[in-house]
C-alpha positions in Angstrom: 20.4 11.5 -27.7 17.3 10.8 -26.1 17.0 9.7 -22.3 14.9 6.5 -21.0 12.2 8.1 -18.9 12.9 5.4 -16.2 16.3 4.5 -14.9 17.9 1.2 -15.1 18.0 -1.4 -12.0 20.9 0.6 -10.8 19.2 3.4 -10.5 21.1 5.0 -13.6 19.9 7.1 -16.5 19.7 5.1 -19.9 20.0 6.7 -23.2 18.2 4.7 -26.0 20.1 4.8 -29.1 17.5 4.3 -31.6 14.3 5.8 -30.1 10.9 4.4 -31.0 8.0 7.1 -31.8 4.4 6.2 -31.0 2.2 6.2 -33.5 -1.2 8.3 -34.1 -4.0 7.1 -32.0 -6.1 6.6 -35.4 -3.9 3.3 -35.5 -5.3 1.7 -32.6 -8.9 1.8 -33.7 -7.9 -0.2 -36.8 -7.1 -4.0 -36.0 -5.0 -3.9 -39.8 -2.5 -1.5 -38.4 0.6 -1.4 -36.4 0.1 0.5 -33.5 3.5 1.8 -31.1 3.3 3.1 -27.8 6.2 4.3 -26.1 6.9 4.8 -22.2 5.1 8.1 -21.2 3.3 8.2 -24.4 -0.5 8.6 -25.9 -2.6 6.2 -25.0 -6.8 5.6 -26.5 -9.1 5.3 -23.7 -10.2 1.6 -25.1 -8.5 -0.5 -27.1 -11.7 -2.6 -28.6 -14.0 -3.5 -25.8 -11.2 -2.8 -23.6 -10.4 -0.2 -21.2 -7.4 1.5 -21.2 -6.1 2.9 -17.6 -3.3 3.5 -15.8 -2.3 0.9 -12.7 0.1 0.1 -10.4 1.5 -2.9 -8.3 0.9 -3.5 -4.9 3.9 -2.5 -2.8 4.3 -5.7 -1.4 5.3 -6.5 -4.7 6.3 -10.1 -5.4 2.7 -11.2 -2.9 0.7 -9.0 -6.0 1.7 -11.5 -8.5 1.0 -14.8 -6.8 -2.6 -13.4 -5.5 -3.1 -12.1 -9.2 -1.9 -15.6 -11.0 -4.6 -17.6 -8.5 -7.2 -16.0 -10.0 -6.1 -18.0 -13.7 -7.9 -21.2 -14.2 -6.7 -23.6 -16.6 -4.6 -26.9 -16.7 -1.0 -27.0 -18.1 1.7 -30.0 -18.3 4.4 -30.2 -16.0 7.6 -27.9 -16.3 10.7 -29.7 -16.8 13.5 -27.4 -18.2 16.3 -29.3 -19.3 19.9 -29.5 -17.5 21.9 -26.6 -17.6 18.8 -24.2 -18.8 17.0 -21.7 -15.9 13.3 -21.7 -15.8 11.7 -18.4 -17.2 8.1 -17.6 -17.9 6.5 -15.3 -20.8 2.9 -13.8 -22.0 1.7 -13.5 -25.5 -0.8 -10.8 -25.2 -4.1 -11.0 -27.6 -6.2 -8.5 -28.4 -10.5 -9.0 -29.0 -9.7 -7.9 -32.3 -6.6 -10.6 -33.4 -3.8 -8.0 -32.6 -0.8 -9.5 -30.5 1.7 -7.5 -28.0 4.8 -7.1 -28.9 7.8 -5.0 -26.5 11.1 -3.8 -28.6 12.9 -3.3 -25.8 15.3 0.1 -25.7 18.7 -0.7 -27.6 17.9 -4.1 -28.9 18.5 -5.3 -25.4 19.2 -8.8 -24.8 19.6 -8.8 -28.4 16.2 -8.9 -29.7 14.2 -6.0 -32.0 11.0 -6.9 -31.0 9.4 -10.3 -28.7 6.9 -11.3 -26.3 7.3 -10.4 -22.4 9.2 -13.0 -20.9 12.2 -13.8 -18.0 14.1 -15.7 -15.7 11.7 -17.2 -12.5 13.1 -15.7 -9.3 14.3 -18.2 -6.6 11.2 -19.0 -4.6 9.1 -18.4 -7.5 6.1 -19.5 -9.5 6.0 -19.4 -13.2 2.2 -17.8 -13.9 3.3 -15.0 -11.3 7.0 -14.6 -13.1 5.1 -14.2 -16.1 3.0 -11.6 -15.2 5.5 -9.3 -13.7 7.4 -9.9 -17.1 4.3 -8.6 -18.9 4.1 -5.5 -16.7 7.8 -4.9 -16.6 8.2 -5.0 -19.8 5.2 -3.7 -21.6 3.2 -2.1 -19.1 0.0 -4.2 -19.2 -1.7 -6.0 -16.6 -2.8 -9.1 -18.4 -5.0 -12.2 -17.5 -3.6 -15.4 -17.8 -5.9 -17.5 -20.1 -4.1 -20.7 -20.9 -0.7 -22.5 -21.3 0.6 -21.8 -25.0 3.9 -23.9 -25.0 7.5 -24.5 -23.4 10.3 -22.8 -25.2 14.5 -23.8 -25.1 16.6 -20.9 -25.8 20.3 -20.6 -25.3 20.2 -19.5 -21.6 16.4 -20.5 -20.1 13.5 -22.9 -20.8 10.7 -20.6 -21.4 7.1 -21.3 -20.5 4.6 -19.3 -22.3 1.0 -18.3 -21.4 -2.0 -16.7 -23.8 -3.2 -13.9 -22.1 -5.8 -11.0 -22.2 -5.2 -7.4 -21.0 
């Protein structure tokens, strides 16, 4: 059994039944292939034009977000989730080259195999700056917010979803 290198939100160790293996970085310098990463694991130095480096949020966490999802400039219809679903926010990350993000998160958790960084908006909360913590929760990547993509029921939440750039 192999042991999430982070710990869950109560602080517990997670074991991941089905672990994911990354893949050779050869596959990230061809925009056919399937590249995996995996927390902890080998990373290219660029990604396309792109460079690849390590980051970390503000510790005045929530106040990182909002200052980062100012900086995104575009126009977007209102948000009006429907009765009885919550408001959550999502990223679908693109690539220069065509290739699109995609998290499987450990143990098919919340029942998906693979999907697009999203959640629930906090109380208090914005939507751009929800999504952008998603995308870093979740996958890692500071991302760019580039435009509004479309709004999204599901069973629990009405999900908004942004392109965006890493």
């Amino acid at each position: 059994m192999k042991i999430h290198p982070r710990k869950n939100d109560k602080g517990q160790a997670v074991a991941i039944n089905k672990p994911h293996a990354h893949t050779g970085l050869e596959t990230w310098t061809d925009p056919t292939a399937q590249a995996v990463v995996v927390p902890e694991g080998p990373m290219p130095e660029r990604i396309g034009d792109v460079r690849v480096s390590q980051w970390a949020v503000e510790s005045s966490g929530a106040g990182s977000w909002v200052k980062l999802a100012a900086t995104a400039e575009f126009d977007e219809p209102p948000f009006n989730p429907p009765s009885g679903l919550r408001p959550a926010a999502g990223v679908v990350t693109i690539e220069p080259d065509g290739r699109v993000w995609v998290v499987a998160p450990s143990n098919a958790f919340g029942g998906y195999e693979a999907t697009f960084p999203k959640g629930r908006v906090d109380p208090g909360t914005d939507l751009r700056p929800t999504a952008l913590r998603e995308a870093y929760e979740e996958s890692g990547l500071l991302v760019e917010l580039h435009a509004f993509l479309i709004d999204v029921p599901r069973s629990l939440t009405y999900t908004r979803y942004y392109i965006a750039k890493r």
